[in-house]
C-alpha positions in Angstrom: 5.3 11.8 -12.1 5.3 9.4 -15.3 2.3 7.2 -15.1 3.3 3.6 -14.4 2.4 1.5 -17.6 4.4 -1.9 -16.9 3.8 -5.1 -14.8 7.0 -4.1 -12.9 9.7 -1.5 -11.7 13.2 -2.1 -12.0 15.9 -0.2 -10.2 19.6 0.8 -12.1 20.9 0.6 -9.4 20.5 -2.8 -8.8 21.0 -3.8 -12.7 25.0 -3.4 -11.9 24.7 -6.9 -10.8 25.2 -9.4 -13.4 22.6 -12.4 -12.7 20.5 -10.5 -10.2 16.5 -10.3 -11.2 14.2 -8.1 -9.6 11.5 -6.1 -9.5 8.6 -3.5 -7.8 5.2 -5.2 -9.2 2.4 -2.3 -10.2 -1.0 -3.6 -10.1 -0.8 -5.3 -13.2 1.6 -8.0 -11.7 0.4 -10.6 -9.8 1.2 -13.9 -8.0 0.7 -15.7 -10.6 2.7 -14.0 -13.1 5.9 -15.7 -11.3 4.6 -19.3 -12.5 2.9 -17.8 -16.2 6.4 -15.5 -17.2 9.3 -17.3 -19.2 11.6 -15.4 -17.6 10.7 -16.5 -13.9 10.3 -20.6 -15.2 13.1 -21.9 -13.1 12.5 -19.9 -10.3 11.1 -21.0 -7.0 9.0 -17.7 -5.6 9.6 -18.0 -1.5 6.5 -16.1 0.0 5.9 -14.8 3.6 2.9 -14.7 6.1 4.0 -11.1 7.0 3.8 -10.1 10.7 4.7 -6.3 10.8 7.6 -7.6 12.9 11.6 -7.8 12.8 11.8 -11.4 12.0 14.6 -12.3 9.4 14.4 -16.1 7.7 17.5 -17.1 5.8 16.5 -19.3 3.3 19.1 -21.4 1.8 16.2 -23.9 0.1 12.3 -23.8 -0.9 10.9 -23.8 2.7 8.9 -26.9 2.9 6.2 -24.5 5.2 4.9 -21.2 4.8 7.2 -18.7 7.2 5.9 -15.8 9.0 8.1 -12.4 9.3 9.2 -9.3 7.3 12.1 -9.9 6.1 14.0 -12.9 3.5 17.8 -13.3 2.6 19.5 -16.0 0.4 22.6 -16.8 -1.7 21.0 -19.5 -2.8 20.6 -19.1 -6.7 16.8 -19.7 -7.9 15.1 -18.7 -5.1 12.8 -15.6 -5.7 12.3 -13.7 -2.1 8.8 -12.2 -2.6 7.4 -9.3 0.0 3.9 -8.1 -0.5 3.3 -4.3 0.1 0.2 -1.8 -0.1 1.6 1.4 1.4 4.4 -0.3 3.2 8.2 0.1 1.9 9.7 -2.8 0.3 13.4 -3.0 0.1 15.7 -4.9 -1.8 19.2 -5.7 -0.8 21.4 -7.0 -3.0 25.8 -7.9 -2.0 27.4 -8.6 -5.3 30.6 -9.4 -3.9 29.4 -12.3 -1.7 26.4 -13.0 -4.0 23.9 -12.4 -1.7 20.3 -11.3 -1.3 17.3 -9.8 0.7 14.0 -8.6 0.5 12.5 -6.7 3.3 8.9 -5.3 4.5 9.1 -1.8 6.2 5.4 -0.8 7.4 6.0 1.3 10.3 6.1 -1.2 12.9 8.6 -3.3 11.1 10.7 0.0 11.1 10.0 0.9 14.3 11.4 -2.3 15.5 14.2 -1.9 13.1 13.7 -5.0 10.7 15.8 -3.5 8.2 18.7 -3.1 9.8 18.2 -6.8 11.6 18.6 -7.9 7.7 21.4 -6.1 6.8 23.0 -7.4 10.2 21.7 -10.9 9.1 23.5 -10.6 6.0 26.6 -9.8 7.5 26.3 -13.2 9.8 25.2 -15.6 7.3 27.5 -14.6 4.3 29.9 -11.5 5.0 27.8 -8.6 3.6 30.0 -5.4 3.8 27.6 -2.7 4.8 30.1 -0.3 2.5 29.5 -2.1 -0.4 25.8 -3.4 -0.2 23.2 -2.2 -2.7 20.0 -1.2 -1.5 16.7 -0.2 -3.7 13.5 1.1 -2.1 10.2 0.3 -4.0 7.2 2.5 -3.9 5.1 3.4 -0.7 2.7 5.7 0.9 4.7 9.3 0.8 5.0 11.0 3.9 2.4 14.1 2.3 -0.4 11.1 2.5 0.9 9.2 5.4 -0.6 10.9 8.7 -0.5 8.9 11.7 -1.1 9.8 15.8 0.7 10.4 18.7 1.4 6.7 19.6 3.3 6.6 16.3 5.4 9.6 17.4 6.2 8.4 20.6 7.3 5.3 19.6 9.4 5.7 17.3 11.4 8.6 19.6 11.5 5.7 22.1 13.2 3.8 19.6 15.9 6.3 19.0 14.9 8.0 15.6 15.3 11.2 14.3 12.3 13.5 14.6 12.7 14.5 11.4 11.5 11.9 10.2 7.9 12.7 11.7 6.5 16.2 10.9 3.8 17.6 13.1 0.6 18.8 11.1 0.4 21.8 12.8 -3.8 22.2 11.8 -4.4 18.8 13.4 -3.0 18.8 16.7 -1.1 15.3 17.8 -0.9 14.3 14.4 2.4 14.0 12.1 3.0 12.7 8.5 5.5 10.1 8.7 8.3 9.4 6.1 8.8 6.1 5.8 11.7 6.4 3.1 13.8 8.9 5.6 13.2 6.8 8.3 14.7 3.5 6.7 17.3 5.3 5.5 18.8 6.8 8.5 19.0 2.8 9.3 21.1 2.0 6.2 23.2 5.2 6.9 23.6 4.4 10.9 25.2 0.8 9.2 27.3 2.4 7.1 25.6 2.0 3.8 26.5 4.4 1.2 23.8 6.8 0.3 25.2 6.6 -3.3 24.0 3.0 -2.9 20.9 3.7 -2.4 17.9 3.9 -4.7 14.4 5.2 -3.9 11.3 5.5 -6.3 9.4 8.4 -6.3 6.2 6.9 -6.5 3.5 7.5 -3.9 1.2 4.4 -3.6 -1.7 6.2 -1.8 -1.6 8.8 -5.0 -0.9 6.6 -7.9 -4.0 4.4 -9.1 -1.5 2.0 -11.0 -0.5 1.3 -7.3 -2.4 -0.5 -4.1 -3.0 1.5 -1.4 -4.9 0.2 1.6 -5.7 3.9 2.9 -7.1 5.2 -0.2 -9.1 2.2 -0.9 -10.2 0.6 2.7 -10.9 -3.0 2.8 -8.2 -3.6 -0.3 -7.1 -7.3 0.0 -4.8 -6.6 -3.0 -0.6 -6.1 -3.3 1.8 -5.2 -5.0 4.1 -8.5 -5.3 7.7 -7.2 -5.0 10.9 -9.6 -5.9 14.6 -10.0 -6.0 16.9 -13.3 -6.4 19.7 -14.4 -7.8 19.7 -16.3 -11.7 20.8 -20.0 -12.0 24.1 -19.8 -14.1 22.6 -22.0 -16.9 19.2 -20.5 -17.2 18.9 -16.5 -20.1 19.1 -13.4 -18.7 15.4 -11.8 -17.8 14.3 -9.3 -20.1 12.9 -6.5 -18.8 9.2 -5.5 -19.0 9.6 -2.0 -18.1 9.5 0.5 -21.1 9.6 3.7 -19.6 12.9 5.8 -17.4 13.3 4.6 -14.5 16.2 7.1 -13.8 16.6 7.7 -10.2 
């Protein structure tokens, strides 16, 4: 894998989209960066207390409070939806028909409890998302070679109606499985009906890549990786991106 050398990842996918900004942050991006970058001056960056839950917030306005959940949508031009990850998934939704957006958090509890597909569901409710024609792009996270977890894992995600492919037993350590966090979100999107040619994943493996945060390689790690998507005023330039390197799916 090319080594990640920019403050952020952009998806093609997603670049279809005329007036749509986003981005996976590497290391080298932080909070901060939203209010010091040009590009990002007359956006407001909407930021989560996350829960590892299923909770969905439209936000049609800056939030006067700090919310708590997993998940942000909006069609409201100039608001940045911001998710914070360190192994989790983030995903980015993006409806370019009904000019809509979402960010989501997919640790494995939040995909467990099927968060995901409560935001593409949300999406539908608030502003007529189409499943069929919605855009999604899936950021770097632990891969499931690095991401072992126990038997309570197992259990409850076959309780909640997955596949069990998307947990493979490790058949030296009995009762333990390596968990695909990618697969598993996107058996949500397909269940929904979203096209798997709409779908974008990066290959990157957070636990493997130092340019990434990983809070099982390095314990204790209050750090993350800032990940972003919204929607451009009319009147404001088109972001330029900082990513130098192919980014080809």
């Amino acid at each position: 894998m090319a080594e990640m050398t920019d403050a952020y990842l952009k998806a093609p996918l997603l670049e279809r989209i005329a007036g749509l900004v986003h981005g996976f942050g590497t290391g080298r991006w932080t909070e901060g960066d939203f209010a010091r970058t040009e590009a990002f001056a007359s956006f407001r960056p909407v930021i989560m207390r996350q829960l590892h839950s299923d909770v969905v917030h439209r936000v049609d306005a800056p939030p006067e409070a700090r919310l708590s959940g997993d998940a942000l949508i909006t069609a409201t031009p100039g608001l940045l939806l911001v998710i914070r990850t360190a192994d989790c998934l983030p995903v980015l939704l993006a409806d370019g028909r009904h000019r809509a957006v979402a960010a989501v958090h997919c640790g494995w509890r939040g995909t467990r409890a099927r968060v995901l597909e409560r935001a593409v569901r949300e999406m539908g409710t608030a502003y007529g998302t189409e499943p069929g024609s919605l855009l999604a792009a899936f950021g770097p996270c632990i891969g499931s070679d690095c991401y072992e977890v126990g038997p309570e894992v197992r259990e409850a995600f076959a309780s909640a109606g997955f596949p069990g492919a998307v947990l493979m037993p490790v058949p030296a350590r009995p009762g333990k499985s390596l968990l695909d966090l990618r697969a598993a979100n996107s058996w949500l999107l397909e269940t929904l009906g979203v096209k798997k040619a709409n779908v974008w994943t990066a290959p990157a493996c957070t636990h493997c890549d130092p340019d990434l945060f990983s809070c099982r390689r390095n314990r204790g790690e209050q750090r993350r990786l800032y990940n972003f998507i919204g929607l451009r005023p009319a009147d404001t330039k088109p972001v330029i991106s900082c990513l130098k390197r192919d980014s080809r799916p």
